[in-house]
N, C-alpha and C positions, 0 to 999 in steps of 0.2 A: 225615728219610727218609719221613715218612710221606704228604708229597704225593706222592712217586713210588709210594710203593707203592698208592695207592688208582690211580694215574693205569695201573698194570701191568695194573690188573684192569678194567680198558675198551679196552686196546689191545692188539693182535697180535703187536704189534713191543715189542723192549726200548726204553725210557725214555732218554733222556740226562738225565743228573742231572750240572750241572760245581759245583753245590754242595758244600761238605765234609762229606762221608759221613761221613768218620770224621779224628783229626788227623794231618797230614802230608801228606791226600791232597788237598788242595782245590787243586792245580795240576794236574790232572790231570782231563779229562773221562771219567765215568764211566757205564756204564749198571748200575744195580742191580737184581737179579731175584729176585722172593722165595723162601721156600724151596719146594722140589717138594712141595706138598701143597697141601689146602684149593682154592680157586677159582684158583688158578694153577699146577692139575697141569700142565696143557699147556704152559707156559713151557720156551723149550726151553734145557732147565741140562744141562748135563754128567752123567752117571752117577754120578760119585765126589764131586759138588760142590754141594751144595744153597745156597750163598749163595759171589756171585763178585763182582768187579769190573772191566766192561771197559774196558777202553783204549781211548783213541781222540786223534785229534790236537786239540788245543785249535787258538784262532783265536790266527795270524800262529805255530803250532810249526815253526823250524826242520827239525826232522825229516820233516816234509811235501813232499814233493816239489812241490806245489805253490807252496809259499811258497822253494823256491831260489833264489839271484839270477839275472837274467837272465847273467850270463857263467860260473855255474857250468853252467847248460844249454847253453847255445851251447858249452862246452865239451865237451860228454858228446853235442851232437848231429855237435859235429865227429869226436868216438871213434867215433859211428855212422858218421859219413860213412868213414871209412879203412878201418870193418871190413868196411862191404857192398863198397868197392872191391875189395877181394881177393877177397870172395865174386863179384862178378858178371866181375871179370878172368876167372877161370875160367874160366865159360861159353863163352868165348868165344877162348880164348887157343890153342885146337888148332885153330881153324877152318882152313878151307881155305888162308887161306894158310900154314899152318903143313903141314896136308897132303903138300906132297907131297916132304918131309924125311924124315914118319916113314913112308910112304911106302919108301922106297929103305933105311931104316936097317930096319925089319921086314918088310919084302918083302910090304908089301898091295899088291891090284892098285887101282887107282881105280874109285872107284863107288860104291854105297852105303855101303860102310863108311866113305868118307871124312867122314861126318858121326857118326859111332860116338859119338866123342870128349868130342860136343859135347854127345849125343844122351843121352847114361850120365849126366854131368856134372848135366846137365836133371833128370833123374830121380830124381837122388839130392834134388834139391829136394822130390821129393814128399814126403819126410819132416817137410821142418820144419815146415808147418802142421798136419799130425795127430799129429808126436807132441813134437816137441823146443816149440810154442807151448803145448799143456798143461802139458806140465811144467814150465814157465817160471811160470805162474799157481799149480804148487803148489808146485815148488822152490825160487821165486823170479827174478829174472830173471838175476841176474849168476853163478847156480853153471853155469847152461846156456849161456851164452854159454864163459864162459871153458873148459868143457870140450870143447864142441863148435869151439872153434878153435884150442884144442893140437890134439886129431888132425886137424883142417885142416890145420894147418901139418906135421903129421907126412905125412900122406896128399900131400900135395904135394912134399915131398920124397919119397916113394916112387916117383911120378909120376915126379922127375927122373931117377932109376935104372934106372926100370922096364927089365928086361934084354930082355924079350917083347911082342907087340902085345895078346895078354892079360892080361898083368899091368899094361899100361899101362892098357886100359880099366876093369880094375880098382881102380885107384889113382884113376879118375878118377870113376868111381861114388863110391866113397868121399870122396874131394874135396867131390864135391856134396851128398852126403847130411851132411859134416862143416862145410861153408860154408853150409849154409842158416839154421841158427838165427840169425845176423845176419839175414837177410832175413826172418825169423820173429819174432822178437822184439822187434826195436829199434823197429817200429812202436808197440807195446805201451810201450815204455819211454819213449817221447815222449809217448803218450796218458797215462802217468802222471804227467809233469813240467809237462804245458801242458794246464788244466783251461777256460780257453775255447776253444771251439769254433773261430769262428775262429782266433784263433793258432793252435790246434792243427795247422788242416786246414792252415796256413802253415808251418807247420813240418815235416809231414808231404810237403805239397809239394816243398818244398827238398829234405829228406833224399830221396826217391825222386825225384826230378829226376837228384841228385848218384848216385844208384848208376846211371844209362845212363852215366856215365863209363868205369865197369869194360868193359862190352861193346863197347865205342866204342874203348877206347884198345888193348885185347888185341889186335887184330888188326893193330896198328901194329907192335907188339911181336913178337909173331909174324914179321912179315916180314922188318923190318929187322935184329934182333938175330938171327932163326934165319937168316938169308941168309946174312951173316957170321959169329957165332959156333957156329952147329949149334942143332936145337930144343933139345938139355939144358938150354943156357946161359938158354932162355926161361922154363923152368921154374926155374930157378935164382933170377935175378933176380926171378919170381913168390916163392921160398920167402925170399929176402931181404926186401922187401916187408913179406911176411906175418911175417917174425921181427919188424922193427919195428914193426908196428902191434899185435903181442901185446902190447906194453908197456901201451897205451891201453887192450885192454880188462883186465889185471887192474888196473887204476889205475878202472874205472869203480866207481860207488858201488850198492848196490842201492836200486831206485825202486818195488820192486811194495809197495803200501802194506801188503797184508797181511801179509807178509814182517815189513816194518820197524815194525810194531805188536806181531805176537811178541816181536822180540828187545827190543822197550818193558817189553812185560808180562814177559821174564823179569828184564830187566835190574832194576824194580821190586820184582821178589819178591824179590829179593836185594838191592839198595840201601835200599827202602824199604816194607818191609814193612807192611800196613795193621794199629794194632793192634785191631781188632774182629775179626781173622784171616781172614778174607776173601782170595781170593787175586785176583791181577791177573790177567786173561785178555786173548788178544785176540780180536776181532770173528770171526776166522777158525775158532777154536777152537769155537764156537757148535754149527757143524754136525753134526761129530762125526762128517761119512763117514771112510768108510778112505780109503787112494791108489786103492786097487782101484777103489771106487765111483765116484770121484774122476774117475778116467781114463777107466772106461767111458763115462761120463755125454760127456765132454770129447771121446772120438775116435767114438761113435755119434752122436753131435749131427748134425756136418755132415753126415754121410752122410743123416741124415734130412732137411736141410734142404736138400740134391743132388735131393734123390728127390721133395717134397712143398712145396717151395718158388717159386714161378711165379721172383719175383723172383730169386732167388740159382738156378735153372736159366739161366734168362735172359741174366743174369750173366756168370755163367763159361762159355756158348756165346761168347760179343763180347770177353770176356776172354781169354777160353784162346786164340782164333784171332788177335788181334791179337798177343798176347804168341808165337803162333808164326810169323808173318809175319815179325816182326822177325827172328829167327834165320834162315829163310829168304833176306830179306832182305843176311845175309851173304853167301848162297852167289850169288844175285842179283847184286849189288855184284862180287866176282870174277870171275864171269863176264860181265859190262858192262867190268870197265874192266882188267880180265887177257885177257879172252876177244875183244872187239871191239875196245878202244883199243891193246889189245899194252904198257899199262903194268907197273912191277913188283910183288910182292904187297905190299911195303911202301908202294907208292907209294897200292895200290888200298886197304889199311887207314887209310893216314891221309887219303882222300878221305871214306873212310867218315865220319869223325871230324865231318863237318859235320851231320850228323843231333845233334851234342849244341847248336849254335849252335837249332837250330830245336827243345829240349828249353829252354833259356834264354830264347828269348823266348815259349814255352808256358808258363813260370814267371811271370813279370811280366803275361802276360791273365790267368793265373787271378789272382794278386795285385789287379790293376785291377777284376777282375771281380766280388768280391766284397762290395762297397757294393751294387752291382748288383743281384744274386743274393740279398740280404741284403731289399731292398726290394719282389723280386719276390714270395720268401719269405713277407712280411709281406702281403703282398696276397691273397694261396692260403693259408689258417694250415690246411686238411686236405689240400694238397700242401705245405707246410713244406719238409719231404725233395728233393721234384722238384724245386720251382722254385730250391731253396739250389743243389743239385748238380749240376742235369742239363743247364741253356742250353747253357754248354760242349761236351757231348757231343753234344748236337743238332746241333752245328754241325763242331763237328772232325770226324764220322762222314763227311758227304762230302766233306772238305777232303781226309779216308785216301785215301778212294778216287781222288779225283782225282790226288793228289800218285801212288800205286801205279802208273796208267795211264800217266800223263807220263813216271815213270820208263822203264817199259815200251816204249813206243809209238816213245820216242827214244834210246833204245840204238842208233844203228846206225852203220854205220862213216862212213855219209855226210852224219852228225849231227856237229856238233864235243862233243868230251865235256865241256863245261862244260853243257849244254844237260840232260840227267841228272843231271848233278851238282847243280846248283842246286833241282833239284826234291824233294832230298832234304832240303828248309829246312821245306817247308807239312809235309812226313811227319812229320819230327820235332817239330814242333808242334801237329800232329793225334795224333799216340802219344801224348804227354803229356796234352794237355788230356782226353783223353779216356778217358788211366786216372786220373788223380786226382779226375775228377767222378766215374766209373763204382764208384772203391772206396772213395770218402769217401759216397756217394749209398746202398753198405750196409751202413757202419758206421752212419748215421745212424739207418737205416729199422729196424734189428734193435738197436740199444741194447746190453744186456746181452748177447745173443747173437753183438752183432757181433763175437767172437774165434772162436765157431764157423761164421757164414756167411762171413767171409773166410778162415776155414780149408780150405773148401766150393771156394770160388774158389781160393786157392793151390793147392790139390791137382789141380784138373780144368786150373789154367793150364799148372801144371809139366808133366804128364803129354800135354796138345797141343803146349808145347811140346820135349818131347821125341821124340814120335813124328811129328807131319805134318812136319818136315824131312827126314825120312829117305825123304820121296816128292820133296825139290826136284831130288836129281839125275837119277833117270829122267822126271823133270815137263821138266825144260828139254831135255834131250834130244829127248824124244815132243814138243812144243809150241814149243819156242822160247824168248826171252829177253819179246818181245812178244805171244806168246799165255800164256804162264805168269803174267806179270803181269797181263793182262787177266781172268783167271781168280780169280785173289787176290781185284783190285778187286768183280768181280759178286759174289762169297762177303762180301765187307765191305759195298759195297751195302746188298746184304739184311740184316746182320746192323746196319746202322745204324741200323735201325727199331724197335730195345730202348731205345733211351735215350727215343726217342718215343712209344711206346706208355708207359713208364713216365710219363709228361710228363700223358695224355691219359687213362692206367685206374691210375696207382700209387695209389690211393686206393680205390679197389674193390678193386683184387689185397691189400691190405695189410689191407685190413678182413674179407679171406675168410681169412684168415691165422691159425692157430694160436698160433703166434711171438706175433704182434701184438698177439693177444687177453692173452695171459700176462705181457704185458710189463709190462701195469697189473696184473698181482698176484704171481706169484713172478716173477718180472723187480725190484720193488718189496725183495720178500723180500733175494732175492741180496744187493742193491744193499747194503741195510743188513748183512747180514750179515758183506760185503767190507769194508764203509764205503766205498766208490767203485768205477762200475763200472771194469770193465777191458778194456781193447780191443785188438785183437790185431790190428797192419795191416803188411801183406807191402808190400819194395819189388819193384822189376822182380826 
C-alpha cells in the first residue's frame, strides 16, 4: 500500500489500487484513501470512516452492465421496446377518432376539448424528465420503472370506468404522469448497457424509432375496436396489453452502476470481510449528499440550463414544435381523410400508420450514415459533436417542411387521396432523422450533464406538445386544411436553421458555455465518483 498512498498525496482523485490490500480482497478493484488527517485532510472519507475500501468493477466483471451478452441486452432493450408501447399508445389512443364516442357517452360538445384527452395525457409526461429520471439515478433504475407502471396500469384501468368526462381526464393526466418513467428512463438504462458510442446511439435509435409505434397504431385501435365494441373495450384492450408487458418489466435486471456497486460493497461486508477491517464502500457513497441535495441539484439543473444555455434553448424551441406538430398532425390526418375523402376513423388511423414505414427507413440512413458522420467527425476534432450528429438534421429540416406543405396543399377532394398519403413517407423520415441527430447531438455536447440538458428538452417538449394542439381545432377551422399546414411548414422553416447555426457557431457557443468549461473538471469529479457517467435520453 504504500505506492498508493504516496500516489494519494499528488492527486485529487482516489487511486485505484486492484493489488491485494489486504488477504481475500485481491479480486476486487479497490481505491484506498488514507486516514482524515496529516496532508490528506482533504480526502473526501466519510464522517464515521477514516480508512475505506471502494468497489469498483474489475475488467471483463460480469456484474457490469457493460460486459452483458449481446442477447441479454437485446433482451432488456426488447422489455423497453413493449414498455414505451403502452406508454406512447396512450398518448394517442383518445384522439379524435375516438372522440366522438366519448363525445355522445359524456355529453361534450366538439371543439376544443376534443383534444383534452390527449392534451392531459401530454402533460403528465412533464414529469418524468424532472422528477421520476432523477430519482432513477438515486433510487436506481428498475425500483422507478416498476412502480411508475403498476399505477400506470392502475391509472388505465381507472380510465376504463371512468363514470364522468372529469374523471376521465383525470385518469388520463395520471396515465401520463404514470407512463412517462419508461420514456424517462430507459434511455438511461441503454446508455448504461452499451458503452460505445456508436452502438449506443444505435441502439438508442432503434428503441426510439420502435416507440412512434404506440402513437401510430392507437389510432387504429381507437377506431376500429371503438366502432364496434364502444371506447371502454379500447381502453380495456390498452389495460390487457399493459398487464402483459408488467411481466417484462419486474423480470428486468437493475443496470444503473452505482446501484449495483452498493449492493457489491454490501454484499462484501457480509460475505467477505477485509481482515485489516476496512469496510467496502461504493464510489457512490463518496459524496455523502443527502437525497434532499441530491434532488435539488438534479431538478434546478435543467431549469438553469432552459434559462442560460444557447444550445439546450435552441434545442427544445425545434424539439418541442416538431414533437407538437406530430400530434397536431393527428388531428390533420382526420380531418384530410374523415373530413375531405369521407373515409372511416378506422380506416383514417390505419392510413396514419404509414408515417412509421418512413420512421424505418429514417432508421437504416442514420445506420448507413454513421461511417459517414464518423469521418466528418474526424476531420472537425473542435466540432466532434456537430459534424457526428447534426448532417442528418441539416437536411431532414427541409425534407419536414416540405413533406408538411405537400401534405397540405393536396388535401383536396379533387386530389385522389393516395397523393397526401404518400407524402406522409419523407415526414416520417424527416421526424426521425432529425430527433435522433438533435438529441444524440446534446447528450454528446453536455457529457455528464447530459441527463440534465435532456431533462431541459423533455420537459419544454412535453409541455408544447401538450398545449399548441389545443389551437389545431380553431386553427383548421379559422384557416383551412391547406393554410394550416402551410403555417406549420414556415414555423419549421425557420426553426430548421438550429441544427445549422449549430453546424457553423457550435463551437464558440460551447466554449462560451459554463457547462462546458466544468466539464473538464467537476464533470471529471462526478465521472469518477459514479465510476460512469450516466445519461438520461427520453423517447418520443
Amino acid at each position: 500500500m504504500e505506492k498508493a498512498e504516496v500516489e494519494e498525496k499528488v492527486t485529487p482523485f482516489p487511486v485505484v489500487n486492484s493489488s491485494s490490500s489486504s488477504s481475500g480482497s485481491s479480486t476486487h478493484d479497490t481505491i484506498s484513501l488514507a486516514s482524515n488527517h496529516g496532508d490528506n485532510a482533504s480526502s473526501p472519507t466519510p464522517p464515521d470512516q477514516q480508512e475505506y475500501a471502494v468497489v469498483s468493477f474489475s475488467p471483463n466483471d460480469p456484474e457490469n452492465p457493460y460486459n452483458w451478452s449481446m442477447k441479454k441486452k437485446s433482451i432488456l432493450l426488447l422489455c423497453a421496446t413493449l414498455t414505451c408501447l403502452n406508454s406512447t399508445m396512450g398518448s394517442t389512443i383518445a384522439s379524435a377518432n375516438l372522440f366522438p364516442l366519448l363525445s355522445a357517452e359524456f355529453h361534450v360538445p366538439v371543439g376544443p376539448q376534443s383534444v383534452l384527452p390527449a392534451s392531459l395525457y401530454l402533460m403528465g409526461f412533464c414529469f418524468g424528465p424532472i422528477i421520476f429520471a432523477p430519482l432513477s439515478e438515486t433510487y436506481g433504475r428498475k425500483p422507478i420503472l416498476v412502480t411508475g407502471f403498476l399505477l400506470f396500469v392502475a391509472s388505465t384501468a381507472g380510465a376504463s370506468v371512468a363514470p364522468s368526462w372529469w374523471s376521465f381526464l383525470l385518469m388520463r393526466f395520471l396515465c401520463g404522469t404514470f407512463g412517462s418513467p419508461p420514456l424517462s428512463v430507459f434511455g438511461g438504462v441503454i446508455a448504461d448497457c452499451f458503452g460505445d458510442e456508436v452502438q449506443r446511439g444505435r441502439m438508442l435509435m432503434v428503441w426510439s424509432a420502435s416507440t412512434f409505434v404506440g402513437p401510430l397504431g392507437a389510432p387504429v385501435l381507437g377506431g376500429f375496436v371503438g366502432g364496434i365494441l364502444g371506447w371502454r373495450w379500447v381502453f380495456w384492450i390498452a389495460l390487457i396489453f399493459a398487464g402483459v408487458t408488467l411481466a417484462s418489466v419486474l423480470a428486468i435486471p437493475e443496470t444503473l452502476a452505482a446501484k449495483i456497486l452498493k449492493r457489491k460493497a454490501g454484499r462484501l461486508n457480509k460475505e467477505e470481510p477485509r481482515e485489516d477491517g476496512r469496510r467496502w464502500v461504493a464510489p457512490a457513497e463518496l459524496s455523502q449528499k443527502s437525497v434532499f441535495v441530491t434532488l435539488k441539484t438534479t431538478l434546478l439543473r435543467p431549469l438553469e440550463l432552459l434559462c442560460g444555455e444557447m444550445v439546450v434553448v435552441l434545442t427544445s424551441l425545434y424539439i418541442g414544435f416538431i414533437y407538437s406538430v406530430f400530434y397536431m398532425m393527428v388531428q390533420i390526418y382526420y380531418a384530410i381523410f374523415v373530413g375531405v375523402y369521407g373515409f372511416s376513423p378506422g380506416v383514417s388511423g390505419l392510413l396514419f400508420t404509414i408515417i412509421g414505414l418512413g420512421t424505418i427507413i429514417g432508421c437504416f440512413i442514420c445506420w448507413w450514415c454513421d461511417p459517414v458522420t464518423l469521418r466528418l467527425s474526424a476531420k472537425h476534432p473542435t466540432k466532434r459533436a456537430e459534424y457526428f450528429r447534426l448532417p442528418l438534421a441539416c437536411i431532414g429540416g427541409p425534407f419536414f417542411v416540405i413533406s408538411i406543405l405537400w401534405i397540405g396543399l393536396s388535401a383536396r377532394s379533387d386530389v385522389h387521396w393516395a397523393v397526401p398519403f404518400v407524402a406522409t413517407v419523407p415526414y416520417g423520415i424527416a421526424y426521425n432523422i432529425m430527433w435522433v441527430a438533435m438529441i444524440n447531438y446534446v447528450a454528446d455536447a453536455y457529457g455528464i450533464y447530459s441527463a440534465s440538458a435532456l431533462a431541459a428538452l423533455g420537459t419544454t417538449r412535453s409541455v408544447a406538445g401538450a398545449l399548441l394542439p389545443l389551437a389545431i381545432e380553431d386553427m383548421l377551422k379559422a384557416l383551412g386544411i391547406a393554410k394550416s399546414c402551410a403555417l406549420l411548414a414556415g414555423i419549421s422553416a425557420a426553426l430548421a436553421a438550429v441544427p445549422l447555426c449549430f453546424v457553423a457557431y457550435g463551437d464558440k457557443i460551447r466554449a462560451a458555455s459554463k457547462f462546458s468549461a466544468a466539464l473538464k473538471t467537476e464533470g471529471q469529479r462526478e465521472e469518477a465518483a459514479l465510476g460512469r457517467t450516466m445519461s438520461h435520453i427520453s423517447a418520443v
